[in-house]
C-alpha positions as CSV (number, residue, x, y, z in Angstrom):
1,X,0.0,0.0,0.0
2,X,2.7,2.2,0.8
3,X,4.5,1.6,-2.3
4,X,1.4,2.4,-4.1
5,X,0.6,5.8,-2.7
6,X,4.5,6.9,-3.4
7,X,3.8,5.7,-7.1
8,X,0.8,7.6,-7.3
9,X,2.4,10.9,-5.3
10,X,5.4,10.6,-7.8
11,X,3.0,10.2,-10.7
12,X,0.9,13.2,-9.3
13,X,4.4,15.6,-9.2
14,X,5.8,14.6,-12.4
15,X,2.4,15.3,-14.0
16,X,2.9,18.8,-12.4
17,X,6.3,19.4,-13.3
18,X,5.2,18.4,-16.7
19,X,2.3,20.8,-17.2
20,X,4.3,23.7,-15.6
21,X,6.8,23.4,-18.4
22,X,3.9,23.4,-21.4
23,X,2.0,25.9,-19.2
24,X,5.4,28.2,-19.6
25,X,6.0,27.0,-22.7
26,X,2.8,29.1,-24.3
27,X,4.3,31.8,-25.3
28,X,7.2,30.4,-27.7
29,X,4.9,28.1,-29.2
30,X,4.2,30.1,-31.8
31,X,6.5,32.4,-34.2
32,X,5.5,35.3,-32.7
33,X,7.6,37.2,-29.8
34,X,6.6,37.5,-26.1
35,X,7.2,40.5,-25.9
36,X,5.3,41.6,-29.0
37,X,2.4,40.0,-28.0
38,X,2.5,41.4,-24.4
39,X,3.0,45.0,-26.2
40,X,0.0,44.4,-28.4
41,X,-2.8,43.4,-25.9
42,X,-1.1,46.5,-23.9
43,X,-1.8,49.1,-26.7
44,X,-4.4,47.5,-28.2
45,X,-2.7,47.8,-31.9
46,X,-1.1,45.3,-34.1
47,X,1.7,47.6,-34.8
48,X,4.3,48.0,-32.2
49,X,7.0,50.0,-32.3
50,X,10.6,47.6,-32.5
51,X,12.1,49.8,-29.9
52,X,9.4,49.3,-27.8
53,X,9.3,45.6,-27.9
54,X,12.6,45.9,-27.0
55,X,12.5,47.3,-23.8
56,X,9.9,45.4,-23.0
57,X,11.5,42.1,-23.3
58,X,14.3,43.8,-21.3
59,X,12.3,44.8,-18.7
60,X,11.0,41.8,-18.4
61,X,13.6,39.2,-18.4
62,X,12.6,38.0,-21.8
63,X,16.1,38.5,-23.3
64,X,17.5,35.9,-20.6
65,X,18.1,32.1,-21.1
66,X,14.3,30.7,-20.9
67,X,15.7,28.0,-18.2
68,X,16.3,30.9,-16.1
69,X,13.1,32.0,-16.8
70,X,11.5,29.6,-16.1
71,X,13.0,28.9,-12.6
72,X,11.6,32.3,-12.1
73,X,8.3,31.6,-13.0
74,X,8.6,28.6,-11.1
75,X,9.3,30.5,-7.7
76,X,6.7,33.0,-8.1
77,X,3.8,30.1,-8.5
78,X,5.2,28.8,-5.8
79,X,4.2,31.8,-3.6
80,X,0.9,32.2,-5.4
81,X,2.1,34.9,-8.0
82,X,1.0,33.7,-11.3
83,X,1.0,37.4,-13.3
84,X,-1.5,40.0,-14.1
85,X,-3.9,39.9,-16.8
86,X,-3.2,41.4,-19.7
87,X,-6.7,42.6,-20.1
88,X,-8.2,43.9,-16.8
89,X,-4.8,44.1,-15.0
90,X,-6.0,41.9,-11.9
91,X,-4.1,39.3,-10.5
92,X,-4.5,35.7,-12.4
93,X,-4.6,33.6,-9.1
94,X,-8.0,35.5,-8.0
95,X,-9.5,35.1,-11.3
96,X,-8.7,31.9,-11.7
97,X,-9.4,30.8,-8.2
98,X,-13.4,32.4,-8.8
99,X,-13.4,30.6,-12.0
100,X,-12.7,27.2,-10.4
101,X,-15.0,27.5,-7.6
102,X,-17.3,28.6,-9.7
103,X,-16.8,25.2,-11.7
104,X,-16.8,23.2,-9.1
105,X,-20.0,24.3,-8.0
106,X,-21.4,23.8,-11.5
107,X,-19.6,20.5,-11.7
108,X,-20.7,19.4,-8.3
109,X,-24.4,20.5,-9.1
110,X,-24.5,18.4,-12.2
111,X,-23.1,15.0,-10.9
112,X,-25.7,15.4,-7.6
113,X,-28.6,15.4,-10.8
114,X,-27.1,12.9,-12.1
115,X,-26.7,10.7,-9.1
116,X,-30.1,11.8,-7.8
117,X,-32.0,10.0,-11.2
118,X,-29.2,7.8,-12.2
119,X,-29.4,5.5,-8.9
120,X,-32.6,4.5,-9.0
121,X,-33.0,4.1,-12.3
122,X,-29.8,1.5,-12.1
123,X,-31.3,-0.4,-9.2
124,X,-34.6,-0.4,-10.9
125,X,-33.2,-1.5,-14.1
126,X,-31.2,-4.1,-12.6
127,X,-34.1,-5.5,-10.8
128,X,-35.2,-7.5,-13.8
129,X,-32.2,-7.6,-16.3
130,X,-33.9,-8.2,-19.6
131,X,-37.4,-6.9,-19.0
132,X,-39.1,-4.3,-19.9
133,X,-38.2,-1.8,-17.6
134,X,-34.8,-2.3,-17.9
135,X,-35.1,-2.3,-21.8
136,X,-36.7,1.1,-21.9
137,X,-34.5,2.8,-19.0
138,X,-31.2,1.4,-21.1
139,X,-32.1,2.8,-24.3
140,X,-33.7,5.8,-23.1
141,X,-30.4,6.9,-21.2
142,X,-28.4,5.6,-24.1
143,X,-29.4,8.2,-25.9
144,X,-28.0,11.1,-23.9
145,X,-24.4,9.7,-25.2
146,X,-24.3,10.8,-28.4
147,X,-26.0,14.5,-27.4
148,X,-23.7,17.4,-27.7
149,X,-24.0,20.3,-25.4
150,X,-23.7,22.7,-27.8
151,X,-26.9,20.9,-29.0
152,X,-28.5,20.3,-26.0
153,X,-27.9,23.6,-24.2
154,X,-29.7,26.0,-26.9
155,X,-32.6,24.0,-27.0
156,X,-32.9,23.9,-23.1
157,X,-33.2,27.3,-22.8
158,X,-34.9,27.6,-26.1
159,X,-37.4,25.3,-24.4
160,X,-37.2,26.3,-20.4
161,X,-36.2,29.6,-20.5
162,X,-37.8,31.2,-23.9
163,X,-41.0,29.6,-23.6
164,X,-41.7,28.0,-20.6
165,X,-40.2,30.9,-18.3
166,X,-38.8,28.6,-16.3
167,X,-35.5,29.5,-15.8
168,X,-33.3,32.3,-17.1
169,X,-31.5,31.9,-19.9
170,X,-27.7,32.7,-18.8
171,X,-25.4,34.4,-16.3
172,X,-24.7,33.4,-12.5
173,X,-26.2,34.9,-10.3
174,X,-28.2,33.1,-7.7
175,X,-29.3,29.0,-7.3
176,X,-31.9,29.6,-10.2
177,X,-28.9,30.0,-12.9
178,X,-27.4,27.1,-11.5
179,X,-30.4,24.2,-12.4
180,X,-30.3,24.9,-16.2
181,X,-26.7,24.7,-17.3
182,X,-26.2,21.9,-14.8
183,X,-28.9,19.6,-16.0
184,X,-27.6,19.9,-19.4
185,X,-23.9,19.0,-18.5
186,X,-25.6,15.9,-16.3
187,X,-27.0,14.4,-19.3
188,X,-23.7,12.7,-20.1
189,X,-22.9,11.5,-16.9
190,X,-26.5,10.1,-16.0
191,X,-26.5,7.6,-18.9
192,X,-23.0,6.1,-17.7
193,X,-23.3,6.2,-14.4
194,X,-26.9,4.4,-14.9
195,X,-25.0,1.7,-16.9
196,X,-22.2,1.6,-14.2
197,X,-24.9,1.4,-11.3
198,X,-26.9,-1.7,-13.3
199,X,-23.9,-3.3,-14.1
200,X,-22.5,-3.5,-10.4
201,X,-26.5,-3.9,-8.9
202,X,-26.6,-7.3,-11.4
203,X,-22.9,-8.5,-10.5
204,X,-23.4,-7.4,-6.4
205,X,-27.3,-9.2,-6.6
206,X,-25.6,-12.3,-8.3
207,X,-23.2,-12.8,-5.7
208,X,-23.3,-15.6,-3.2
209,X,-23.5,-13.9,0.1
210,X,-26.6,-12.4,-1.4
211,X,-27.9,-15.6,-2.2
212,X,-27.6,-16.5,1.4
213,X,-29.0,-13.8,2.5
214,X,-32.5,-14.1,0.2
215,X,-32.1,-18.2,1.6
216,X,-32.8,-16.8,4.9
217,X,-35.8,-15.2,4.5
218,X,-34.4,-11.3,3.8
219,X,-37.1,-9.8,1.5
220,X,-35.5,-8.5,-1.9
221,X,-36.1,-5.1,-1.5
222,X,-34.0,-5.5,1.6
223,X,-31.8,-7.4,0.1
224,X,-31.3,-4.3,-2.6
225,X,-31.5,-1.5,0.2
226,X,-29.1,-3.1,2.9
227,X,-26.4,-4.9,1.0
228,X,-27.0,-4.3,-2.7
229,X,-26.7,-0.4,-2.8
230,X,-23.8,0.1,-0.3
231,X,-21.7,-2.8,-1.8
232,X,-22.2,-1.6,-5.5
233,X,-20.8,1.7,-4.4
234,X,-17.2,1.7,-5.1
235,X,-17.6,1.3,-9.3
236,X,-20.1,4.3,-9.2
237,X,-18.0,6.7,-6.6
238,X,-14.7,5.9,-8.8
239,X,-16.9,7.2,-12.2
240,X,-18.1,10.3,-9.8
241,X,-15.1,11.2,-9.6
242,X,-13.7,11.0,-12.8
243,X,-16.4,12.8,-14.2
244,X,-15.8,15.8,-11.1
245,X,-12.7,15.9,-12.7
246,X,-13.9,16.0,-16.6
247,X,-16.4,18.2,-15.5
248,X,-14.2,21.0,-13.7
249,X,-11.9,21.2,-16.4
250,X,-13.7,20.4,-19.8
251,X,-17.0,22.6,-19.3
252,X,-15.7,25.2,-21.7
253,X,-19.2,24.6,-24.4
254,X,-22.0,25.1,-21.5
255,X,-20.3,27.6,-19.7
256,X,-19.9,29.7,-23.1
257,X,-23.3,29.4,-23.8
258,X,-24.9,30.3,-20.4
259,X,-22.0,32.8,-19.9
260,X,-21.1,31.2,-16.3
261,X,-17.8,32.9,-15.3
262,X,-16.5,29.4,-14.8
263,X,-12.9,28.2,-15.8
264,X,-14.1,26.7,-19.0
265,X,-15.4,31.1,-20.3
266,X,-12.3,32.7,-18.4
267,X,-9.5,29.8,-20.9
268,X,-11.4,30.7,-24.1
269,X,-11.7,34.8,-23.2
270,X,-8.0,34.5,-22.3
271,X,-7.1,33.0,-25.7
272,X,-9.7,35.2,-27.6
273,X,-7.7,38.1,-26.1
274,X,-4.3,36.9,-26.4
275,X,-4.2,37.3,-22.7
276,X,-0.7,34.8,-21.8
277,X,-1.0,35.3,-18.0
278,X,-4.3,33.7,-17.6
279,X,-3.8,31.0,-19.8
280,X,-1.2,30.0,-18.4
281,X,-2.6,30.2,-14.8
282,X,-5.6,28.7,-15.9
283,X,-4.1,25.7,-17.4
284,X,-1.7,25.5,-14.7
285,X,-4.4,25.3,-12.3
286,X,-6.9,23.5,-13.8
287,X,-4.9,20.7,-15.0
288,X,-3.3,20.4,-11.2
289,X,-6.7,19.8,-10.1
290,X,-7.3,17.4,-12.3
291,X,-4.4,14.8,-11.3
292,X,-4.9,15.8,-7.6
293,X,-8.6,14.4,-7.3
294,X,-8.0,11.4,-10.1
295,X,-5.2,10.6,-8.0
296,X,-7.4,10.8,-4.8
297,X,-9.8,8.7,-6.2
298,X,-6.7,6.2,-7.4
299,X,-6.3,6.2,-3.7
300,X,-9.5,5.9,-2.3
Protein backbone atom coordinates (compact mmCIF):
# COMPACT_ATOMS: atom_id res chain seq x y z
CA UNK A 1 0.00 0.00 0.00
CA UNK A 2 2.71 2.15 0.80
CA UNK A 3 4.48 1.61 -2.28
CA UNK A 4 1.44 2.39 -4.06
CA UNK A 5 0.62 5.81 -2.67
CA UNK A 6 4.49 6.85 -3.38
CA UNK A 7 3.84 5.67 -7.13
CA UNK A 8 0.78 7.56 -7.33
CA UNK A 9 2.43 10.91 -5.33
CA UNK A 10 5.37 10.61 -7.82
CA UNK A 11 2.96 10.23 -10.69
CA UNK A 12 0.89 13.15 -9.31
CA UNK A 13 4.40 15.59 -9.21
CA UNK A 14 5.82 14.56 -12.38
CA UNK A 15 2.43 15.30 -13.98
CA UNK A 16 2.93 18.81 -12.38
CA UNK A 17 6.31 19.42 -13.28
CA UNK A 18 5.21 18.42 -16.67
CA UNK A 19 2.26 20.76 -17.19
CA UNK A 20 4.33 23.70 -15.61
CA UNK A 21 6.78 23.43 -18.39
CA UNK A 22 3.90 23.39 -21.40
CA UNK A 23 2.04 25.89 -19.22
CA UNK A 24 5.35 28.22 -19.60
CA UNK A 25 6.05 26.97 -22.66
CA UNK A 26 2.84 29.07 -24.25
CA UNK A 27 4.32 31.78 -25.31
CA UNK A 28 7.15 30.43 -27.72
CA UNK A 29 4.91 28.13 -29.16
CA UNK A 30 4.19 30.06 -31.81
CA UNK A 31 6.50 32.42 -34.16
CA UNK A 32 5.48 35.34 -32.66
CA UNK A 33 7.56 37.17 -29.80
CA UNK A 34 6.58 37.46 -26.15
CA UNK A 35 7.23 40.51 -25.94
CA UNK A 36 5.28 41.57 -28.96
CA UNK A 37 2.40 40.00 -28.01
CA UNK A 38 2.51 41.42 -24.44
CA UNK A 39 3.04 45.04 -26.23
CA UNK A 40 0.04 44.38 -28.37
CA UNK A 41 -2.77 43.38 -25.90
CA UNK A 42 -1.09 46.46 -23.91
CA UNK A 43 -1.76 49.08 -26.70
CA UNK A 44 -4.40 47.47 -28.25
CA UNK A 45 -2.73 47.79 -31.90
CA UNK A 46 -1.11 45.29 -34.08
CA UNK A 47 1.66 47.59 -34.85
CA UNK A 48 4.27 47.97 -32.24
CA UNK A 49 7.04 50.02 -32.32
CA UNK A 50 10.56 47.65 -32.52
CA UNK A 51 12.10 49.82 -29.88
CA UNK A 52 9.41 49.34 -27.77
CA UNK A 53 9.30 45.63 -27.86
CA UNK A 54 12.62 45.91 -27.04
CA UNK A 55 12.46 47.26 -23.83
CA UNK A 56 9.87 45.44 -22.98
CA UNK A 57 11.48 42.08 -23.31
CA UNK A 58 14.34 43.75 -21.32
CA UNK A 59 12.30 44.80 -18.71
CA UNK A 60 11.00 41.80 -18.36
CA UNK A 61 13.61 39.24 -18.37
CA UNK A 62 12.61 37.98 -21.79
CA UNK A 63 16.11 38.48 -23.35
CA UNK A 64 17.49 35.91 -20.64
CA UNK A 65 18.11 32.08 -21.13
CA UNK A 66 14.31 30.71 -20.95
CA UNK A 67 15.68 28.01 -18.19
CA UNK A 68 16.28 30.90 -16.14
CA UNK A 69 13.07 32.00 -16.79
CA UNK A 70 11.55 29.57 -16.11
CA UNK A 71 13.03 28.87 -12.61
CA UNK A 72 11.64 32.26 -12.05
CA UNK A 73 8.31 31.64 -12.98
CA UNK A 74 8.62 28.58 -11.12
CA UNK A 75 9.32 30.47 -7.67
CA UNK A 76 6.72 32.98 -8.11
CA UNK A 77 3.77 30.09 -8.55
CA UNK A 78 5.21 28.79 -5.84
CA UNK A 79 4.19 31.82 -3.58
CA UNK A 80 0.94 32.20 -5.42
CA UNK A 81 2.12 34.92 -7.99
CA UNK A 82 0.96 33.65 -11.30
CA UNK A 83 1.03 37.36 -13.32
CA UNK A 84 -1.49 39.99 -14.14
CA UNK A 85 -3.88 39.93 -16.83
CA UNK A 86 -3.17 41.43 -19.75
CA UNK A 87 -6.74 42.57 -20.08
CA UNK A 88 -8.21 43.86 -16.78
CA UNK A 89 -4.80 44.06 -15.01
CA UNK A 90 -6.05 41.93 -11.87
CA UNK A 91 -4.11 39.27 -10.46
CA UNK A 92 -4.53 35.72 -12.38
CA UNK A 93 -4.64 33.57 -9.12
CA UNK A 94 -7.97 35.54 -8.03
CA UNK A 95 -9.52 35.07 -11.26
CA UNK A 96 -8.70 31.91 -11.71
CA UNK A 97 -9.37 30.77 -8.21
CA UNK A 98 -13.39 32.44 -8.81
CA UNK A 99 -13.44 30.58 -11.95
CA UNK A 100 -12.68 27.24 -10.38
CA UNK A 101 -15.01 27.52 -7.56
CA UNK A 102 -17.34 28.56 -9.73
CA UNK A 103 -16.83 25.20 -11.72
CA UNK A 104 -16.78 23.18 -9.12
CA UNK A 105 -19.98 24.32 -7.96
CA UNK A 106 -21.40 23.82 -11.47
CA UNK A 107 -19.59 20.46 -11.66
CA UNK A 108 -20.71 19.39 -8.34
CA UNK A 109 -24.43 20.45 -9.10
CA UNK A 110 -24.52 18.37 -12.22
CA UNK A 111 -23.11 15.00 -10.87
CA UNK A 112 -25.71 15.43 -7.65
CA UNK A 113 -28.57 15.37 -10.76
CA UNK A 114 -27.10 12.86 -12.08
CA UNK A 115 -26.66 10.73 -9.10
CA UNK A 116 -30.13 11.75 -7.80
CA UNK A 117 -32.02 10.01 -11.15
CA UNK A 118 -29.15 7.80 -12.18
CA UNK A 119 -29.38 5.49 -8.88
CA UNK A 120 -32.64 4.51 -8.99
CA UNK A 121 -32.97 4.06 -12.29
CA UNK A 122 -29.84 1.47 -12.12
CA UNK A 123 -31.27 -0.38 -9.17
CA UNK A 124 -34.64 -0.39 -10.87
CA UNK A 125 -33.16 -1.45 -14.07
CA UNK A 126 -31.24 -4.10 -12.60
CA UNK A 127 -34.06 -5.48 -10.76
CA UNK A 128 -35.22 -7.51 -13.75
CA UNK A 129 -32.22 -7.59 -16.27
CA UNK A 130 -33.92 -8.19 -19.64
CA UNK A 131 -37.43 -6.85 -19.02
CA UNK A 132 -39.12 -4.34 -19.94
CA UNK A 133 -38.22 -1.76 -17.56
CA UNK A 134 -34.77 -2.26 -17.93
CA UNK A 135 -35.14 -2.33 -21.77
CA UNK A 136 -36.66 1.13 -21.94
CA UNK A 137 -34.45 2.79 -18.97
CA UNK A 138 -31.24 1.41 -21.12
CA UNK A 139 -32.10 2.83 -24.34
CA UNK A 140 -33.66 5.78 -23.12
CA UNK A 141 -30.38 6.87 -21.24
CA UNK A 142 -28.42 5.56 -24.08
CA UNK A 143 -29.35 8.16 -25.85
CA UNK A 144 -28.00 11.12 -23.92
CA UNK A 145 -24.38 9.70 -25.22
CA UNK A 146 -24.31 10.76 -28.42
CA UNK A 147 -26.03 14.53 -27.45
CA UNK A 148 -23.68 17.38 -27.67
CA UNK A 149 -24.00 20.31 -25.45
CA UNK A 150 -23.70 22.67 -27.79
CA UNK A 151 -26.91 20.93 -29.00
CA UNK A 152 -28.53 20.27 -25.96
CA UNK A 153 -27.92 23.62 -24.24
CA UNK A 154 -29.72 25.98 -26.87
CA UNK A 155 -32.63 23.97 -26.97
CA UNK A 156 -32.90 23.87 -23.10
CA UNK A 157 -33.16 27.31 -22.80
CA UNK A 158 -34.90 27.58 -26.08
CA UNK A 159 -37.44 25.34 -24.37
CA UNK A 160 -37.19 26.30 -20.43
CA UNK A 161 -36.20 29.55 -20.47
CA UNK A 162 -37.82 31.17 -23.88
CA UNK A 163 -40.96 29.60 -23.64
CA UNK A 164 -41.69 27.96 -20.56
CA UNK A 165 -40.20 30.94 -18.34
CA UNK A 166 -38.77 28.56 -16.28
CA UNK A 167 -35.46 29.52 -15.79
CA UNK A 168 -33.29 32.31 -17.07
CA UNK A 169 -31.54 31.90 -19.94
CA UNK A 170 -27.71 32.74 -18.78
CA UNK A 171 -25.42 34.36 -16.35
CA UNK A 172 -24.72 33.43 -12.45
CA UNK A 173 -26.21 34.90 -10.25
CA UNK A 174 -28.18 33.06 -7.68
CA UNK A 175 -29.34 29.03 -7.33
CA UNK A 176 -31.91 29.60 -10.19
CA UNK A 177 -28.92 30.01 -12.94
CA UNK A 178 -27.40 27.06 -11.47
CA UNK A 179 -30.40 24.18 -12.41
CA UNK A 180 -30.29 24.88 -16.22
CA UNK A 181 -26.72 24.70 -17.31
CA UNK A 182 -26.20 21.87 -14.78
CA UNK A 183 -28.89 19.58 -16.04
CA UNK A 184 -27.60 19.86 -19.37
CA UNK A 185 -23.88 19.04 -18.48
CA UNK A 186 -25.60 15.87 -16.30
CA UNK A 187 -26.97 14.41 -19.33
CA UNK A 188 -23.74 12.70 -20.14
CA UNK A 189 -22.92 11.47 -16.89
CA UNK A 190 -26.52 10.10 -16.02
CA UNK A 191 -26.49 7.60 -18.89
CA UNK A 192 -23.04 6.06 -17.67
CA UNK A 193 -23.31 6.18 -14.38
CA UNK A 194 -26.94 4.42 -14.90
CA UNK A 195 -25.02 1.75 -16.89
CA UNK A 196 -22.21 1.60 -14.22
CA UNK A 197 -24.93 1.39 -11.35
CA UNK A 198 -26.87 -1.70 -13.31
CA UNK A 199 -23.94 -3.32 -14.14
CA UNK A 200 -22.47 -3.49 -10.41
CA UNK A 201 -26.47 -3.95 -8.86
CA UNK A 202 -26.64 -7.35 -11.39
CA UNK A 203 -22.89 -8.46 -10.49
CA UNK A 204 -23.40 -7.40 -6.40
CA UNK A 205 -27.33 -9.23 -6.61
CA UNK A 206 -25.64 -12.28 -8.31
CA UNK A 207 -23.22 -12.80 -5.67
CA UNK A 208 -23.28 -15.63 -3.22
CA UNK A 209 -23.48 -13.89 0.12
CA UNK A 210 -26.57 -12.44 -1.42
CA UNK A 211 -27.94 -15.62 -2.16
CA UNK A 212 -27.61 -16.54 1.37
CA UNK A 213 -28.97 -13.78 2.55
CA UNK A 214 -32.51 -14.10 0.18
CA UNK A 215 -32.09 -18.17 1.56
CA UNK A 216 -32.80 -16.80 4.88
CA UNK A 217 -35.78 -15.19 4.47
CA UNK A 218 -34.38 -11.29 3.83
CA UNK A 219 -37.07 -9.83 1.52
CA UNK A 220 -35.50 -8.49 -1.93
CA UNK A 221 -36.13 -5.11 -1.48
CA UNK A 222 -34.04 -5.48 1.64
CA UNK A 223 -31.78 -7.36 0.07
CA UNK A 224 -31.26 -4.28 -2.60
CA UNK A 225 -31.50 -1.48 0.18
CA UNK A 226 -29.07 -3.13 2.87
CA UNK A 227 -26.43 -4.94 1.03
CA UNK A 228 -26.99 -4.34 -2.75
CA UNK A 229 -26.71 -0.41 -2.79
CA UNK A 230 -23.78 0.08 -0.31
CA UNK A 231 -21.67 -2.83 -1.75
CA UNK A 232 -22.25 -1.58 -5.48
CA UNK A 233 -20.82 1.72 -4.41
CA UNK A 234 -17.19 1.70 -5.09
CA UNK A 235 -17.58 1.28 -9.27
CA UNK A 236 -20.07 4.28 -9.17
CA UNK A 237 -18.05 6.74 -6.63
CA UNK A 238 -14.72 5.94 -8.82
CA UNK A 239 -16.93 7.17 -12.23
CA UNK A 240 -18.13 10.26 -9.84
CA UNK A 241 -15.12 11.23 -9.56
CA UNK A 242 -13.67 11.03 -12.76
CA UNK A 243 -16.42 12.76 -14.20
CA UNK A 244 -15.78 15.80 -11.15
CA UNK A 245 -12.70 15.91 -12.74
CA UNK A 246 -13.88 16.02 -16.64
CA UNK A 247 -16.41 18.19 -15.53
CA UNK A 248 -14.24 21.03 -13.72
CA UNK A 249 -11.87 21.16 -16.38
CA UNK A 250 -13.68 20.41 -19.77
CA UNK A 251 -16.98 22.60 -19.28
CA UNK A 252 -15.67 25.17 -21.65
CA UNK A 253 -19.20 24.61 -24.36
CA UNK A 254 -22.05 25.13 -21.48
CA UNK A 255 -20.29 27.60 -19.66
CA UNK A 256 -19.90 29.74 -23.14
CA UNK A 257 -23.35 29.38 -23.77
CA UNK A 258 -24.93 30.28 -20.36
CA UNK A 259 -22.05 32.83 -19.85
CA UNK A 260 -21.07 31.17 -16.29
CA UNK A 261 -17.77 32.92 -15.35
CA UNK A 262 -16.45 29.41 -14.78
CA UNK A 263 -12.94 28.22 -15.77
CA UNK A 264 -14.06 26.70 -19.05
CA UNK A 265 -15.37 31.06 -20.31
CA UNK A 266 -12.28 32.67 -18.43
CA UNK A 267 -9.47 29.82 -20.95
CA UNK A 268 -11.37 30.72 -24.14
CA UNK A 269 -11.73 34.76 -23.24
CA UNK A 270 -7.97 34.54 -22.31
CA UNK A 271 -7.14 32.95 -25.67
CA UNK A 272 -9.72 35.21 -27.61
CA UNK A 273 -7.66 38.09 -26.09
CA UNK A 274 -4.27 36.92 -26.37
CA UNK A 275 -4.22 37.28 -22.71
CA UNK A 276 -0.72 34.80 -21.83
CA UNK A 277 -1.01 35.32 -17.99
CA UNK A 278 -4.30 33.74 -17.58
CA UNK A 279 -3.75 30.99 -19.78
CA UNK A 280 -1.16 29.96 -18.37
CA UNK A 281 -2.56 30.24 -14.79
CA UNK A 282 -5.64 28.74 -15.95
CA UNK A 283 -4.05 25.69 -17.45
CA UNK A 284 -1.70 25.49 -14.69
CA UNK A 285 -4.43 25.30 -12.31
CA UNK A 286 -6.85 23.53 -13.79
CA UNK A 287 -4.94 20.67 -15.02
CA UNK A 288 -3.26 20.44 -11.16
CA UNK A 289 -6.68 19.76 -10.15
CA UNK A 290 -7.28 17.40 -12.34
CA UNK A 291 -4.41 14.84 -11.34
CA UNK A 292 -4.94 15.78 -7.65
CA UNK A 293 -8.57 14.40 -7.29
CA UNK A 294 -8.03 11.36 -10.10
CA UNK A 295 -5.18 10.63 -8.02
CA UNK A 296 -7.40 10.81 -4.81
CA UNK A 297 -9.80 8.73 -6.24
CA UNK A 298 -6.69 6.15 -7.39
CA UNK A 299 -6.27 6.16 -3.69
CA UNK A 300 -9.53 5.86 -2.27
Amino acid sequence: MIRFLVRRLVFLLGTVFVVSILSFSIPYLGKSDPARIILQSRVGAAAVDPARVAQVRQQLGLDRPIWIQYIDWVRQVVHGNLGYSFTNQQPVSTLVLDAVRISILLALAALGIAIVIALPLGIISAAKPGGKRDLFITGATQVLIPIPEYWSGPFAILVLAVWWHVFPAAGWFGLKYVVLPAFVLALRPLAYLTSITRASMIDVLSSEYITASRSRGLGRTKTVLQHGIRNSMPPIMTMFSLYLASLVGGSVIVEVIFAIPGTGRLLYSSVVDSDIPTIQGAILCVVSLVVVITTAADIS
